[in-house]
C-alpha positions as CSV (number, residue, x, y, z in Angstrom):
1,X,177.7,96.8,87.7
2,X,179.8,95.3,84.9
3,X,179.9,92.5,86.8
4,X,175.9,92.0,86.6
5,X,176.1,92.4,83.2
6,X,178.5,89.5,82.2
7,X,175.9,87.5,84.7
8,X,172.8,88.2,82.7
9,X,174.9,87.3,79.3
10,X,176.1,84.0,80.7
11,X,172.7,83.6,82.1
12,X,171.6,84.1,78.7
13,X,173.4,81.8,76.5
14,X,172.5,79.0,79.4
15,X,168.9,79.5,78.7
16,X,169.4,79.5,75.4
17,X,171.3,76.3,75.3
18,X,168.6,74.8,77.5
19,X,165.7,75.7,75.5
20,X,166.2,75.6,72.1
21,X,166.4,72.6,70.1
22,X,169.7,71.0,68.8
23,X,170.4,71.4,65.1
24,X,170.5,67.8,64.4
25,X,169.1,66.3,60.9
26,X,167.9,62.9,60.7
27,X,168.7,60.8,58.0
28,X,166.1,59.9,55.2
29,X,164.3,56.5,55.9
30,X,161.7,55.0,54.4
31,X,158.3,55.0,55.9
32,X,155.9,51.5,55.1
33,X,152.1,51.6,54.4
34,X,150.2,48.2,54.0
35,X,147.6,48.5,51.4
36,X,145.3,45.4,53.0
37,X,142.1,44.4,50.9
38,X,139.7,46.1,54.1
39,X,142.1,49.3,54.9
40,X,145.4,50.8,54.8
41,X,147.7,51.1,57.9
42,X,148.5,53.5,59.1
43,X,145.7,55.0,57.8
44,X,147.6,58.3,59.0
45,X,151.1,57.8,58.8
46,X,153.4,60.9,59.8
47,X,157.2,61.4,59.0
48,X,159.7,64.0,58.3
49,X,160.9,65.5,55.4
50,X,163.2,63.8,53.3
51,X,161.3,60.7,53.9
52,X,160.1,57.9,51.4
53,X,156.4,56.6,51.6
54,X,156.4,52.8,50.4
55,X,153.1,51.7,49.9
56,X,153.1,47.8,49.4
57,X,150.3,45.9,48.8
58,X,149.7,42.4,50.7
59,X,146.0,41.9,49.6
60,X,144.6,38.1,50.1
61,X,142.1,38.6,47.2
62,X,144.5,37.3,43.8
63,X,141.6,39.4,41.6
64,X,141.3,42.7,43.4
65,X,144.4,45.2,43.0
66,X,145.0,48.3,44.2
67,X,145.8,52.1,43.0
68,X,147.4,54.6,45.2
69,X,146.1,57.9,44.0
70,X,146.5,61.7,45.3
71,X,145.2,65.1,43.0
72,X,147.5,67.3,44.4
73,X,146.1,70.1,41.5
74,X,142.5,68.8,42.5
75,X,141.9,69.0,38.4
76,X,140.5,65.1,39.0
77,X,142.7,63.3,37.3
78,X,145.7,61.9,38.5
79,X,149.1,63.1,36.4
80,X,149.9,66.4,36.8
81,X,153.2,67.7,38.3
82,X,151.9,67.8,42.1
83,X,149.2,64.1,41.4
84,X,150.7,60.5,42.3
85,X,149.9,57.5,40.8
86,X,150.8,54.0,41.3
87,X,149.3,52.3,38.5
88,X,147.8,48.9,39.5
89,X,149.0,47.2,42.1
90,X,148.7,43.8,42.7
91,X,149.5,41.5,45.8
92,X,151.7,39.0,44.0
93,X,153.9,39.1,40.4
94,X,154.0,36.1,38.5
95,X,158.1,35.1,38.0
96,X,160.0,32.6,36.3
97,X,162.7,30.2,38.3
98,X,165.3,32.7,38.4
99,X,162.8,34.7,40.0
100,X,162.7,37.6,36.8
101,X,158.9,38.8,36.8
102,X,156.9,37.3,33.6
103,X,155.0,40.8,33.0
104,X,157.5,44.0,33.7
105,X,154.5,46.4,34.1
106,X,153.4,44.2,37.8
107,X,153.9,46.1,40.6
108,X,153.8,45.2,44.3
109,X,154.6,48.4,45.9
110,X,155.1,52.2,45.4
111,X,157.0,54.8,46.6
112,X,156.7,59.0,46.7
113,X,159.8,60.8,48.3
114,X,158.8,64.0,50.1
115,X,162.1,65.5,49.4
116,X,161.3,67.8,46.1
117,X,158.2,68.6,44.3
118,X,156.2,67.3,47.3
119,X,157.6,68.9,50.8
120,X,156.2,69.5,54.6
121,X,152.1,69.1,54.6
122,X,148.9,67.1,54.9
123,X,148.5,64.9,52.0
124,X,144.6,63.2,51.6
125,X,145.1,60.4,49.3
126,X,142.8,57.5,48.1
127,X,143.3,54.0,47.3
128,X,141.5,52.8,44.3
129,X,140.3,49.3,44.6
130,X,139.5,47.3,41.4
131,X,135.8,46.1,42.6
132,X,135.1,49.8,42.5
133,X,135.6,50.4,46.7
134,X,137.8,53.6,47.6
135,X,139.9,53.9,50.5
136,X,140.8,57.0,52.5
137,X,144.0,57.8,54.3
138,X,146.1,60.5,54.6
139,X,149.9,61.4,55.1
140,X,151.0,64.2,57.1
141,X,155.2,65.2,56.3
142,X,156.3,67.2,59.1
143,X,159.9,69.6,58.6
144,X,163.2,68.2,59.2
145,X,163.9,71.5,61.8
146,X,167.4,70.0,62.7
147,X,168.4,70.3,59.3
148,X,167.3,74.0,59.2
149,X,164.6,72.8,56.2
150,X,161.1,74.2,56.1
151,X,159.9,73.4,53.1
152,X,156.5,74.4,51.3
153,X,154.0,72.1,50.7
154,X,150.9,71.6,49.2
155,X,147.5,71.0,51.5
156,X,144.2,69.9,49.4
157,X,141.6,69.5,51.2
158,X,140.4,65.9,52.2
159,X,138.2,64.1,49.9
160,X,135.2,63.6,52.2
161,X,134.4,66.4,55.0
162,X,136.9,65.9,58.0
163,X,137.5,67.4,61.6
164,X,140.4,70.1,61.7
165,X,143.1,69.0,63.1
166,X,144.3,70.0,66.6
167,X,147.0,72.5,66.4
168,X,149.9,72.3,69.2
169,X,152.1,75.3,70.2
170,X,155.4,75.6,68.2
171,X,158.2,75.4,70.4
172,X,160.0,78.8,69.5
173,X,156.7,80.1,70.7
174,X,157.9,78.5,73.7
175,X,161.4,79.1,73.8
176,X,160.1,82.9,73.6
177,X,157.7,82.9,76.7
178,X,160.8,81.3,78.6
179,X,163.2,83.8,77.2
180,X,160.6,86.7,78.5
181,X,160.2,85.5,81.7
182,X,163.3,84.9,82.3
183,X,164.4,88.8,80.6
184,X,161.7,90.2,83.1
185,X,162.8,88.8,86.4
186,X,166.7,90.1,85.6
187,X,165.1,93.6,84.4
188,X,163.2,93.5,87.7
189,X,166.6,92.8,89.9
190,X,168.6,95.5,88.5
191,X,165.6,97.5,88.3
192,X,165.5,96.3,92.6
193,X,169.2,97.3,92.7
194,X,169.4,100.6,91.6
195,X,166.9,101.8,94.2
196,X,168.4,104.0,96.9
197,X,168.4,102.3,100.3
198,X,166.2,104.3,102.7
């Protein structure tokens, strides 16, 4: 009987290895988003934690900039603690021949580093055009689970009315149902071998 034992422990730790994942972090990158003039892309970009969003703008139209803006406190203004803003942005900044930008406060890009104050979660952010326009997009920032990190982070809901999103099964919900099954057809064989033989 001992014998059966060992088995099912060995058995075990094989299923174990097999199903659940490897503890592997990845390294921080840095995510781009295209502010365009018509639209940003992705207009739903999705990374890990510990990533960088880099929003640059590449806009045709010299007069119209841009303003990346999120109200994480939902207060309607944009600088609190959990609120990004870029300030303007603007396709192109004027520089001298050694290539030193003529006015310090142009920007061309923007970044946000989901690594601190903002974590895992669905952020609904706008881009503010000059002529008034507003674009939607929104940036979902998924755990690093390799790193062990599961990090809180803030959800405010979209700025216009939006379909939920679709919800998949975690996989330790998985890993669980396998582990079950698997502890249910051992329990059944010894269960089978301790049965007097007629």
């Amino acid at each position: 009987m001992s014998q059966v034992r060992i088995a099912i422990v060995v058995l075990l730790v094989l299923v174990l290895a097999l199903v659940l994942p490897s503890a592997e972090a990845h390294d921080a990158g840095t995510f781009s988003i295209i502010v365009r003039d018509d639209g940003i892309v992705p207009e739903t970009a999705s990374f890990q934690y510990n990533d960088t969003a880099l929003w640059i703008d590449v806009g045709e139209d010299d007069n119209l900039t841009h303003r990346i803006v999120y109200d994480g406190d939902g207060d309607g203004l944009y600088n609190g603690t959990y609120d990004w803003d870029s300030g303007t942005l603007q396709n192109e900044c004027e520089s001298d021949e050694n290539g030193t930008k003529l006015d310090e406060e142009c920007q061309t890009s923007f970044r946000v580093s989901f690594n601190s104050t903002f974590g895992t979660g669905t952020y609904y952010y706008q881009d503010l055009l000059s002529d008034g326009g507003i674009l939607n997009a929104t940036i979902v920032v998924n755990p690093d689970v390799g790193a062990g990190h599961i990090a809180a982070g803030f959800q405010q809901p979209p700025p216009e009315e939006s379909t939920p999103e679709e919800e998949g099964r975690p996989s330790w919900l998985l890993a669980v149902a396998g582990l079950s099954a698997v502890g249910a057809a051992l329990l059944g064989y010894l269960v089978l071998q301790g049965q007097p033989k007629s």
